[in-house]
DOLOMAR-289888 format. One record per atom (N, C-alpha, C): x, y, z negated; residue in one letter. Coordinates in steps of 0.2 Angstrom, whole numbers, plus 5000, padded with zeros to 4 digits. Layout:
N
XYZA
...
end
This chain:
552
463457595050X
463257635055X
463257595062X
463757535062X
464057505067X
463057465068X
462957435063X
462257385061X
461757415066X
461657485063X
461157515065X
461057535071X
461757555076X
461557565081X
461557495086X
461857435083X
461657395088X
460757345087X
460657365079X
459857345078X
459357405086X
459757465083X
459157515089X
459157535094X
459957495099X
460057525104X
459857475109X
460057475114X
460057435122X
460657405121X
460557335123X
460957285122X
460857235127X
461257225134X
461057165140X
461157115137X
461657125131X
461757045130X
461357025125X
461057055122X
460457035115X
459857075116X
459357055123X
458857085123X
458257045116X
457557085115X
457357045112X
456956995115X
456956935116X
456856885119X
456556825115X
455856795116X
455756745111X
455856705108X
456356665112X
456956615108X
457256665105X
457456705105X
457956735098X
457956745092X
458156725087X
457956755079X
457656825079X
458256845085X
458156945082X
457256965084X
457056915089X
456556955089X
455956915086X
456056865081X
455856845076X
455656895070X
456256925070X
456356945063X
456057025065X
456257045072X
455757115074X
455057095072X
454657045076X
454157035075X
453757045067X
453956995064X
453956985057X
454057075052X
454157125055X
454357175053X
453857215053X
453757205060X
453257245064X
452657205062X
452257175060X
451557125058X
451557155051X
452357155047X
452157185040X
451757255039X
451957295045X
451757375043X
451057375049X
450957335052X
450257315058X
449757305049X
449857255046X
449557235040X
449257285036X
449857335034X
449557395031X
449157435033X
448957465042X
448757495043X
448257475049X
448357435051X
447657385055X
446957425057X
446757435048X
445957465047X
445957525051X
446357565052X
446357635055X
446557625061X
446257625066X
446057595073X
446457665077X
446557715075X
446957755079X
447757765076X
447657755071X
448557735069X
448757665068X
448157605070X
448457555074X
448657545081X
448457585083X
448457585091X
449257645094X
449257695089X
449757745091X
450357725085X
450257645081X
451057635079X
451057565086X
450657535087X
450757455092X
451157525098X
450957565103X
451157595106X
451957595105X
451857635101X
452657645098X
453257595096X
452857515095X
453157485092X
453357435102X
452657445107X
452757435113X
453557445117X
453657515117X
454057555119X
454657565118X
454657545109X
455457525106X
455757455111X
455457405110X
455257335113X
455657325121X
455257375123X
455457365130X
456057415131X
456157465127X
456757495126X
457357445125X
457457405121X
457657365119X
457757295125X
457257285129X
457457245133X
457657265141X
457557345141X
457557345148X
458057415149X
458057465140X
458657515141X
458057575143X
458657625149X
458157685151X
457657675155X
457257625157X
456857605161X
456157605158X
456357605151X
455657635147X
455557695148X
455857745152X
455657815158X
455157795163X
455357735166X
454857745172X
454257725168X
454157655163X
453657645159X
453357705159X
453457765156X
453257805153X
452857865158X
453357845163X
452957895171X
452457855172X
452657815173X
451957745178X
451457755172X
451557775165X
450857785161X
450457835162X
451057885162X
450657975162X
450357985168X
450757945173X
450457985181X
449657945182X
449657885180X
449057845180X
448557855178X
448757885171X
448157905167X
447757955170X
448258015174X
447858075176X
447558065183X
448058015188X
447657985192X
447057975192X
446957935183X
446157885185X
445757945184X
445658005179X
445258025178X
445058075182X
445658085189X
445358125194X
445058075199X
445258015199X
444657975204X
444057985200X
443757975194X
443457975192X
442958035190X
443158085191X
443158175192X
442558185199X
443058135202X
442958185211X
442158145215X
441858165217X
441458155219X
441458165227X
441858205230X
441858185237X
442258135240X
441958095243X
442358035246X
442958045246X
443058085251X
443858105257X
444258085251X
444258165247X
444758165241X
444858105236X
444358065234X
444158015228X
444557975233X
444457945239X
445057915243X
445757925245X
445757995243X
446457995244X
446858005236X
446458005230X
446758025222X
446857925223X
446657885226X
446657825224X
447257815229X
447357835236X
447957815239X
448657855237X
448457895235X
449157905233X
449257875224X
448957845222X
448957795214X
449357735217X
448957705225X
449357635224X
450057665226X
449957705232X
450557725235X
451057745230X
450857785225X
451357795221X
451657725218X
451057685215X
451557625211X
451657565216X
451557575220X
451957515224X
452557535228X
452757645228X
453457645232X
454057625225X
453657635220X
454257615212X
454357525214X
453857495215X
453857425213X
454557395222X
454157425228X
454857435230X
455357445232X
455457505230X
456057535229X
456657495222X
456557455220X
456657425214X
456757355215X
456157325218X
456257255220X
456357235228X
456057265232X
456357265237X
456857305241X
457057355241X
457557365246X
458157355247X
458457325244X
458957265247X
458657235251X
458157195253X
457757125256X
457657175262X
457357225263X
457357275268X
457757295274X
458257325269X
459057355271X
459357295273X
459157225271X
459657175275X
459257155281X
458557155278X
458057135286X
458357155292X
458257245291X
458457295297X
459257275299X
459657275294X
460357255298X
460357195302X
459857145299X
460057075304X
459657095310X
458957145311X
458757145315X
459157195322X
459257255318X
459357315322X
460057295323X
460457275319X
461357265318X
461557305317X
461257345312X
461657415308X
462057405303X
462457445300X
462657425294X
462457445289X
461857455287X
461657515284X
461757475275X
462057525270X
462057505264X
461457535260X
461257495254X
461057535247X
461357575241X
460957625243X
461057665238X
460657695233X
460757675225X
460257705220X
460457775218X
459657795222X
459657865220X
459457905215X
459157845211X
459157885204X
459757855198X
460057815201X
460957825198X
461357905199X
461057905205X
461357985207X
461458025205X
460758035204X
460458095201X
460758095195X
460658045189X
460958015181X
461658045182X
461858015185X
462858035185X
462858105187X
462458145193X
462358195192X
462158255188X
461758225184X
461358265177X
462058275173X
462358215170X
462658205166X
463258215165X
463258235173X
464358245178X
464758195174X
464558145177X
464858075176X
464658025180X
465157965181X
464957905184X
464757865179X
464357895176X
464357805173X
463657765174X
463257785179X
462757715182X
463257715189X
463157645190X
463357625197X
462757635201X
462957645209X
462757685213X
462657645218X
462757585219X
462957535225X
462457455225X
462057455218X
461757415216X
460957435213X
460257425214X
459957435213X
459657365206X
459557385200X
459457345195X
458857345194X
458457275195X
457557285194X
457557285186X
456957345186X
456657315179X
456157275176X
456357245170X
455957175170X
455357195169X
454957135173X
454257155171X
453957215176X
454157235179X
453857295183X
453357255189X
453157225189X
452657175196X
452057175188X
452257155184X
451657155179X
451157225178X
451757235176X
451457335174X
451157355180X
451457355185X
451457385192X
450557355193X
450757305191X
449857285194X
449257295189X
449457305182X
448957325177X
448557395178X
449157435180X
449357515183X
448757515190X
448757475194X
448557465199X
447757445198X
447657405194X
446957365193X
446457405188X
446957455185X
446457515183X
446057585185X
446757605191X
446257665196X
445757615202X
445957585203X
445757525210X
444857525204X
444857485197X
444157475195X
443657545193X
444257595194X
443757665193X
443557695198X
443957655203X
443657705210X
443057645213X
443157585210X
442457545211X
441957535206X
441757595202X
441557605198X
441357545192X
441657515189X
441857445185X
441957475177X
442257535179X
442457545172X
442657615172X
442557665167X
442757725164X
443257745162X
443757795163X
444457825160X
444657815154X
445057815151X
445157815144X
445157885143X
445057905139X
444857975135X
445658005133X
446157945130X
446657965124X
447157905129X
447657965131X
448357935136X
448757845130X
448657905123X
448957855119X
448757775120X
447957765120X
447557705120X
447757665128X
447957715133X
447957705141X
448857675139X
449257705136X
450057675137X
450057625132X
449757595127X
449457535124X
449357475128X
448857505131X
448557435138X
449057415141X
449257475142X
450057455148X
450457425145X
450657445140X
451157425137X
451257385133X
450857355127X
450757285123X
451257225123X
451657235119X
452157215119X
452357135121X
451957095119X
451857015118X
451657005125X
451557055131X
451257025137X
451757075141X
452157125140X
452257165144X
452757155151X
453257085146X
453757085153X
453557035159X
453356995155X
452956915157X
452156905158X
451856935160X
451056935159X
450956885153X
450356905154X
449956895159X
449656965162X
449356965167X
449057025170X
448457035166X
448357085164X
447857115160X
447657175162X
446757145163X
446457195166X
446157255161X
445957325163X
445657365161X
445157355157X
444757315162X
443957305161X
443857235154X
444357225153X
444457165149X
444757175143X
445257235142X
445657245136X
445557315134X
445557355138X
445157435133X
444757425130X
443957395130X
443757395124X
443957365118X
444457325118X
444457295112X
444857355108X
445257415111X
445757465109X
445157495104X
444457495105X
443857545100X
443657485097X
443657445096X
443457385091X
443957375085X
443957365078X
444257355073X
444457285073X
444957285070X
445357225071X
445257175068X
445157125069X
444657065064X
445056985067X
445356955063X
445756905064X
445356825061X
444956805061X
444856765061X
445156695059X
444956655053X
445256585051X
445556565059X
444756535060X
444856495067X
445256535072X
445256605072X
445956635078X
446756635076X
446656635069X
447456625065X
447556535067X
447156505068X
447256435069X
447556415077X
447056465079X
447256465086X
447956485089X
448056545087X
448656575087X
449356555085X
449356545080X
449856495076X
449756435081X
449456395084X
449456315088X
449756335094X
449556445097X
449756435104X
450756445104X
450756475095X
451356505099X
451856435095X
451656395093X
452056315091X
452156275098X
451456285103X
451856265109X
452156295114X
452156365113X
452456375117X
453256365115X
453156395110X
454056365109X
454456305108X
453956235109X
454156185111X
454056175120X
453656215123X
453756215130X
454356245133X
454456305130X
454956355131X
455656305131X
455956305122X
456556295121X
456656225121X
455956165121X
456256115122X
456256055132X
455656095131X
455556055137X
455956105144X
455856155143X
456056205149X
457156205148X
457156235144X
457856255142X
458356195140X
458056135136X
458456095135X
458556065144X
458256035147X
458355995152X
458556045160X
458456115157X
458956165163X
459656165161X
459756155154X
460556185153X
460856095152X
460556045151X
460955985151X
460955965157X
460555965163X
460555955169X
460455985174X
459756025174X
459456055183X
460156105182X
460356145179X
460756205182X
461456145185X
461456105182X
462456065185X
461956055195X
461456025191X
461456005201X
461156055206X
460756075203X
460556155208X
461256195208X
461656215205X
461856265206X
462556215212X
462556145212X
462956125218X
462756045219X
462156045223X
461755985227X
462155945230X
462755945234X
463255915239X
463655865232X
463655885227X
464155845223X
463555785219X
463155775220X
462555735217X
462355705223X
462055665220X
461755595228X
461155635227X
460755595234X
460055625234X
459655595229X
459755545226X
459255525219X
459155575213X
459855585212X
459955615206X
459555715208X
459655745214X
459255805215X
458655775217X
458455735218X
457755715219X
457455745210X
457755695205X
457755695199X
457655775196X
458255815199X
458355875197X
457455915199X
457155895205X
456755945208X
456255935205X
456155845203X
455355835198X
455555875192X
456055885189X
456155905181X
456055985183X
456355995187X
456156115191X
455356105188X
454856075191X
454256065189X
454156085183X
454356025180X
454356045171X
454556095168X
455256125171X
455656165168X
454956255168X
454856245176X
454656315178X
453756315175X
453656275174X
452956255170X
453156265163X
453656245160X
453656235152X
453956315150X
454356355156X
454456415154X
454156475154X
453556465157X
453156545161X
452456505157X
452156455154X
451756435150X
451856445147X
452356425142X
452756425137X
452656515134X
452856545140X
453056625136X
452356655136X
451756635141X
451156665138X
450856625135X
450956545130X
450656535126X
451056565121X
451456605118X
451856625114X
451556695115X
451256735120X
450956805121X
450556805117X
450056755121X
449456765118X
449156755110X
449656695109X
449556705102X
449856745097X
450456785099X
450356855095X
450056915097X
449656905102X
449156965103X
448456955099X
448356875096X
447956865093X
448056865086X
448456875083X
448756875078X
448656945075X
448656995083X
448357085080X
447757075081X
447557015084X
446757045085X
446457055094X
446857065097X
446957065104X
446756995109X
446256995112X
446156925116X
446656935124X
447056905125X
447556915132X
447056845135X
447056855141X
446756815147X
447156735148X
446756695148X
447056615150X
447556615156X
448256595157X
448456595162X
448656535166X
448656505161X
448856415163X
448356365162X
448056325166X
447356265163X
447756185164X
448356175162X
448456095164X
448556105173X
449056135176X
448956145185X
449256085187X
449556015184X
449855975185X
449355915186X
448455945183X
447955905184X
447655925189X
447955955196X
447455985199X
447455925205X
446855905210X
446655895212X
446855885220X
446855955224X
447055985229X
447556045227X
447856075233X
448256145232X
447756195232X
447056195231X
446656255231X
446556265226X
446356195219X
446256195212X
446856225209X
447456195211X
448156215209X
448356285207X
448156325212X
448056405211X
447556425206X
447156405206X
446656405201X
446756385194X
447356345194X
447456325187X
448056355185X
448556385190X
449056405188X
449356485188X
449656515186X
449656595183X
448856635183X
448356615183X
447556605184X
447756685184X
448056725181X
447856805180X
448156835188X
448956795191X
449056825198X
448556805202X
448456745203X
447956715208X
447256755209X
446856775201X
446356805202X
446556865205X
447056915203X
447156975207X
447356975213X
447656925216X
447556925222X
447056895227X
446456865225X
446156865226X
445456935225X
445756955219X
445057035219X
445357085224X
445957085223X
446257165226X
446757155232X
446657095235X
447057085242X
446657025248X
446556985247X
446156945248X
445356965250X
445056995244X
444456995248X
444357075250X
444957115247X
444857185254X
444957165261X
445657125261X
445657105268X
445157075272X
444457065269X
444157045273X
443756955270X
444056925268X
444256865261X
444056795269X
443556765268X
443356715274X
442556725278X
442456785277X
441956835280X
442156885286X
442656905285X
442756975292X
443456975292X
443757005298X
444357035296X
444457125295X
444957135295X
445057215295X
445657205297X
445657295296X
446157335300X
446857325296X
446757335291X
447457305288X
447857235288X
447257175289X
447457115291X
447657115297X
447557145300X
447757135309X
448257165308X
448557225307X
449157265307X
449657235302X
449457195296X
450057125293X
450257085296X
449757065300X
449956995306X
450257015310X
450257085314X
450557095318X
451257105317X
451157145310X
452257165309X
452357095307X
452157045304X
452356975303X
452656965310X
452356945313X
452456905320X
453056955323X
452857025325X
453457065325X
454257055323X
453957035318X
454557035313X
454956975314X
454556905314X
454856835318X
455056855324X
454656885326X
454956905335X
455856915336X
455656965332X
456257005333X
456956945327X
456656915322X
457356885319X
457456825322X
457056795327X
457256745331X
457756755337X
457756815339X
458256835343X
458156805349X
457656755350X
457556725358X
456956755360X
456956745369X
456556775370X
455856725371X
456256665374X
455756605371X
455256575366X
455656585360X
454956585354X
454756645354X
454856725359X
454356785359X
453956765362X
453956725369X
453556705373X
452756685371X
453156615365X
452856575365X
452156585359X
452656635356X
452056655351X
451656705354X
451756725359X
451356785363X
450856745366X
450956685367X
450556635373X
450156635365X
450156585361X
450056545355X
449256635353X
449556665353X
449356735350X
448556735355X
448956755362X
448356775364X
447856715366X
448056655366X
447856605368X
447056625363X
447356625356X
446756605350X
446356685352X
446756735352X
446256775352X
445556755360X
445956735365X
445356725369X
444756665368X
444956625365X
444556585363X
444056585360X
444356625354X
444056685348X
443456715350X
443556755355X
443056805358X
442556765362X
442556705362X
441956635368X
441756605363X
442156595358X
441756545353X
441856555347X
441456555342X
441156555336X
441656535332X
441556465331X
441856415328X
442656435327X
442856465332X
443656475334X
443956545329X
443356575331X
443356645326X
443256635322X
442956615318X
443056605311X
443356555308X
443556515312X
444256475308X
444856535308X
445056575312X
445756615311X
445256655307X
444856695306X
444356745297X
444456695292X
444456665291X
444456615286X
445156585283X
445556585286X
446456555287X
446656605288X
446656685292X
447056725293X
447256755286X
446856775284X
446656815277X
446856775270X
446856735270X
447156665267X
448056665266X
448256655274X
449056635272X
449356705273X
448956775274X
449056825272X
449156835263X
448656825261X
448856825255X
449256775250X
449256715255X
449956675252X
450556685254X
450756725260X
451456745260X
451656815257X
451056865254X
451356915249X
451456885244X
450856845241X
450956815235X
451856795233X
451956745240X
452656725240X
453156775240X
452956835242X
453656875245X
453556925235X
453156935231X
452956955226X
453456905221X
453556845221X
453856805219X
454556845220X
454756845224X
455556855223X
455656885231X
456156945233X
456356965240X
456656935244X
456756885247X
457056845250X
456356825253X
456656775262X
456256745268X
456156695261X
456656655258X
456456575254X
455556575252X
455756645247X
454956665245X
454356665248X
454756685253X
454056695260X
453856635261X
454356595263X
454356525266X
453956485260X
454056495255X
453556455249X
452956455250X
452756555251X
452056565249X
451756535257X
452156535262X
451756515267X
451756445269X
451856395265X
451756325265X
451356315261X
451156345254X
450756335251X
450056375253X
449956405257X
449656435262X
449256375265X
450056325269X
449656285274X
449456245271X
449556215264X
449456175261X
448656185258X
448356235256X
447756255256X
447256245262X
447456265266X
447056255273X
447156185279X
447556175276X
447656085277X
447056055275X
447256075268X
446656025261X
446056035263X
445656125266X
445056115269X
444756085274X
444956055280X
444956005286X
445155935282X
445655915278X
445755855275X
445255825271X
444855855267X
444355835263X
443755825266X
443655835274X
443155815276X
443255745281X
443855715281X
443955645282X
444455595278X
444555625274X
444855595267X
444455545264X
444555465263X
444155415261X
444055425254X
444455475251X
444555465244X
444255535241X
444155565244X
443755655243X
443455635238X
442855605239X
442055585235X
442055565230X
442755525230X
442755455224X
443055485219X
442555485213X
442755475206X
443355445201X
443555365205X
443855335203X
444355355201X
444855305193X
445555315190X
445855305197X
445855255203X
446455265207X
446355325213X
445755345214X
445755395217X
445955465216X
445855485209X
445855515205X
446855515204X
447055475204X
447555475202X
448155475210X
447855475213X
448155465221X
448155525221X
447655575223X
447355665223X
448155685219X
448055665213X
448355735209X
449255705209X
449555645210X
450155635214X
450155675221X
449855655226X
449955685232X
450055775230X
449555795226X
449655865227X
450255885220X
450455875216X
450755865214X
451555865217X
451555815220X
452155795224X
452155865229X
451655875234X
451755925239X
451955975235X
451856005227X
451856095224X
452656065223X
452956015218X
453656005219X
453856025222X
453855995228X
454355975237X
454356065238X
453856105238X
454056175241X
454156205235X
454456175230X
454556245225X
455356225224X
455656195229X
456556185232X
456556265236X
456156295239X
456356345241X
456156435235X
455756385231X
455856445224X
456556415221X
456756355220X
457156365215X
457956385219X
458056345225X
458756355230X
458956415228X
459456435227X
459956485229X
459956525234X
459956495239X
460056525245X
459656465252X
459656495258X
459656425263X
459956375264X
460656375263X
461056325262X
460956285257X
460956315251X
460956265246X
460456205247X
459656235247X
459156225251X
459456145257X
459856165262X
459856115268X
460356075265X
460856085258X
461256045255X
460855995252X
460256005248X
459755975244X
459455915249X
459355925256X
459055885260X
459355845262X
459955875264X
460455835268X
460655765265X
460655765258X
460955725252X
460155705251X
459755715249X
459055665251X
459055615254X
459155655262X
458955605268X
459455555270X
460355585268X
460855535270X
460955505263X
461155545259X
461555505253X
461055495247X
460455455248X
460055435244X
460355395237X
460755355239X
461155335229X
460855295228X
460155245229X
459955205226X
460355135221X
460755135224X
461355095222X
461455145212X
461555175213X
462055225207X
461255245203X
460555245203X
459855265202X
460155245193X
460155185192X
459955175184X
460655195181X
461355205184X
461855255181X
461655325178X
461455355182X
461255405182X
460655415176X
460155385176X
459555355171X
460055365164X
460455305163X
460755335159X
461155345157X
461555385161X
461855465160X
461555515158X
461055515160X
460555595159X
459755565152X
459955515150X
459555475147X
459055535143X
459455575139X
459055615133X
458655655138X
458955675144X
458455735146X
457855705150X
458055635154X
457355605156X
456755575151X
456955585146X
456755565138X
456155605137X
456455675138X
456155735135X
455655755142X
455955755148X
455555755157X
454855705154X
455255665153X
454555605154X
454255635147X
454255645142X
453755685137X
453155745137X
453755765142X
453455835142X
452855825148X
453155785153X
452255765157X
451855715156X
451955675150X
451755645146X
450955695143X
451455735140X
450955775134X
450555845137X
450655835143X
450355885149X
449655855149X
449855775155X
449455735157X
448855705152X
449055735147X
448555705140X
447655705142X
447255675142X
446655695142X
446555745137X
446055815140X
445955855138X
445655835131X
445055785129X
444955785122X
445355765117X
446155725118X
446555725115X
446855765111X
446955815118X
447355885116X
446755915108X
446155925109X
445555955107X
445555925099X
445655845099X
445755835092X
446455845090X
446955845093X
447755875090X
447555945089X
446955995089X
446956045089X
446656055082X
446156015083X
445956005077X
445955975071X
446555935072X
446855905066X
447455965063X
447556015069X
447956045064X
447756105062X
447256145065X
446656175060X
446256145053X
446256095052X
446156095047X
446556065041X
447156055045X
447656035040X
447856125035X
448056115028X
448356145023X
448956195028X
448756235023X
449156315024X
450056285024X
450056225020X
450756195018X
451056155024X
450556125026X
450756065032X
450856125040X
450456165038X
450656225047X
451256225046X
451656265038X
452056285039X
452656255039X
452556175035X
452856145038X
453156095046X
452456115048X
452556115056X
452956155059X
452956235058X
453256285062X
454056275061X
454056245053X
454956235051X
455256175055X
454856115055X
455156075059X
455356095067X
454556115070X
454656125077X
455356205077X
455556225073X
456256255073X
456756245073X
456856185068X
457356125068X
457656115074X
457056095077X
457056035083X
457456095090X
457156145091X
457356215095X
457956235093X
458356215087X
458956235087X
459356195088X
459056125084X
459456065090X
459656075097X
459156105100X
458856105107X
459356125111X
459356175108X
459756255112X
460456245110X
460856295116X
461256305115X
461656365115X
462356385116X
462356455115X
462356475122X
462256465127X
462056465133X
461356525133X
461356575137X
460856605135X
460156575142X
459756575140X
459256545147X
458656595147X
458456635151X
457956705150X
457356655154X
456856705152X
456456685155X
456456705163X
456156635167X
455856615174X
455756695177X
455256715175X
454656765178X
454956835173X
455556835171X
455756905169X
456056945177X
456056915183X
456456945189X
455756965192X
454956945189X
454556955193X
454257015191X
end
């Protein structure tokens, strides 16, 4: 009895996770009874549903409730936008859709980041409190949620925007209701993408729910090759080289030279590339394994170019949404709007006020009105701030999306500047034009090195830790102590140096390893999968490592 309830209950210490056997062994379980009944297209679809909801039950507890709301309410939302034929209302079934799924998303991830803004601002002392703990200890006439902590659920910025990018395409007439709620909590829910994306759109994954399942040689080839490397990006390249080093010096930068956190910050690189690739090539390829195509979300980003390519090669599914449904309502590099004006204004506001001088109020107010009168004489000028405003608006949500903290902020708005730099730099760049391997290889260091340098303020802990990191850069660099250190940490720079090794490959490389293992024997795959197990078990340790982008 004891077995059973810890196989079906909520367990924070043994969620199903894809480094873990158990969700091996789920999976394996669940593919056997998917086999049996596949052909019947509505009892594949309403056991996958079910089989979705145990899943996230499993990995997130009672928060498979709100799942379950964010489904039903959505559903009836789409098909009254889709219903109504007068503007007004048709505009107002759609604002209260976002309205609803974005007060869940902050209410959850952000109000702590809020309630501390307003105290540093106002200097209240205003606390949190979860009010649907309340109510639960209420219901229940007990204490037993805590009431002083608000716990996000994983995964809820994915859902939230899938939820989001289906009433948004029916009210832009893209796409038609689903008929059967079942088929709509499917979408949503899909277990292989649910916690972690990728973002999957309406317009791209409903129909394949009325299409029959058909797996293919060449898709079981593909499938099987994506989820081999993700679990070699995952558990070897991500997880071995966090838990034998980056965590000892990230989590205390002052006790290392600047060499060695230099070392730690190229490897975060690796790490946060080999864990968020890692877990949607491991997605995707068990959604293709039922027959389901999920969306590309990684292209090689470490081959990019400039920081404008880099977005375009990296989490490809956020970048494009925020590019359809923030970026170019705002206005994109054509116009602005009323909503872009009134973000830059609480932006600035809100500097204003956390500055606490009256000085940089001043000066921003000069800086402010300076462009805007310039703006209104000259062309040129007005359309550089349409072009840029709209731009590092959507890189500092994009950043505050990331995680609720200023750090966030501060990322998305350097890679912001980092984008609009590179549009001005490439028109007197000697190297723009040039084709060449040193050209070519100069581009993708420089930008490479700049996505690094600012993803200290994703990885840091806090600010401090962050001004500890620099500090120990700029004074105690260690040159001296460089090749100790080298071989101290010998195996992990081993595996660092492989892992962007086998990034940096030329792509028709990669294309004949692909095909050399598609057409290898049913015998030699399998003996691939058994090695590359081996080697992940070596890897790991009992150290638990969750995925990166489970907080997002």
């Amino acid at each position: 009895m004891n077995r059973l309830t810890e196989i079906f209950a909520f367990s924070e210490a043994f969620p199903l996770i894809f480094t873990q056997a158990a969700f091996w062994i789920f999976f394996g379980v669940v593919y056997l009874g998917f086999v049996l009944i596949y052909r019947e297209t509505r009892i594949r679809t309403t056991y996958l549903f079910m089989v979705s909801l145990f899943f996230y039950y499993k990995t997130s507890g009672l928060f498979v409730l709100l799942l379950l709301f964010t489904t039903i309410s959505n559903f009836l939302l789409g098909k009254a936008i889709f219903r109504e034929k007068r503007a007004l209302v048709k505009n107002a079934w759609l604002s209260i859709s976002v309205i609803l799924n974005l007060f869940f998303l902050f209410y959850f991830k952000y109000a702590d980041f809020l309630i501390d803004a307003l105290n540093d601002l106002l200097g209240t002392k205003l606390v949190v409190t979860n009010v649907l703990s309340l109510w639960g200890n209420a219901l229940l006439n007990s204490d037993y949620f805590r009431v002083d902590t608000i716990i996000l659920p994983i995964g809820i910025s994915f859902f939230t925007f899938q939820t989001i990018t289906y009433c948004v395409d029916i009210y832009r007439k893209k796409l038609e209701p689903i008929n059967s709620m079942i088929d709509y909590g499917f979408f949503i829910s899909f277990f292989p993408h649910l916690v972690a994306g990728p973002i999957v759109r309406a317009a791209e994954f409903i129909p394949q729910i009325e299409r029959p399942t058909l797996v293919k040689r060449a898709e079981f080839n593909w499938a099987s090759f994506l989820i081999l490397k993700g679990l070699i990006k995952k558990m070897i390249f991500a997880d071995f080289i966090a838990m034998h080093f980056l965590d000892k010096v990230f989590d205390a930068p002052s006790m290392f030279n600047g060499f060695t956190n230099l070392m730690a910050l190229f490897g975060y690189s690796l790490q946060i590339y080999g864990d968020f690739s890692g877990y949607t090539d491991i997605a995707i390829g068990l959604a293709l394994l039922m027959g389901f195509h999920l969306p590309l979300n990684f292209n090689s980003p470490y081959k990019a170019l400039n920081c404008g390519e880099f977005w375009k090669r990296w989490h490809i599914s956020l970048s494009s949404f925020l590019r359809d449904y923030l970026y170019i309502p705002l206005g994109g590099n054509k116009t602005g709007s009323y909503a872009s004006i009134l973000i830059t204004g609480l932006i600035l506001t809100g500097v204003a006020l956390a500055s606490g001088s009256l000085v940089v109020t001043l000066a921003m107010a000069f800086v402010v009105f300076t462009f805007l009168a310039l703006s209104s004489y000259f062309d040129t000028v007005h359309r550089y701030l349409i072009m840029n405003i709209n731009l590092m608006l959507t890189m500092l949500i994009g950043g505050l999306w990331h995680g609720a903290s200023w750090k966030f902020v501060i990322w998305g708005g350097l890679n912001g500047l980092g984008i609009v730099f590179y549009k001005y730099w490439k028109n007197i760049s000697p190297w723009e034009k040039s084709n060449s391997y040193l050209a070519v290889f100069w581009k993708i260091t420089l930008t490479f090195s700049f996505i690094t340098f600012t993803r200290l303020f994703f990885r840091g802990e806090s600010m401090e830790h962050i001004a500890s990191w620099y500090n120990q850069v700029s004074n105690n660099m260690g040159w001296d102590e460089a090749i100790r250190v080298l071989i101290e940490y010998k195996g992990v720079f081993l595996v660092m140096l492989l892992g962007y090794i086998t990034h940096w490959l030329p792509n028709q490389l990669k294309s004949r390893i692909f095909e050399s293992y598609s057409e290898s024997p049913l015998l030699i795959k399998a003996g691939a999968f058994v090695f590359v197990a081996l080697i992940c078990y070596q890897a790991y340790s009992a150290s638990f490592q969750p995925f990166i982008y489970f907080q997002f």
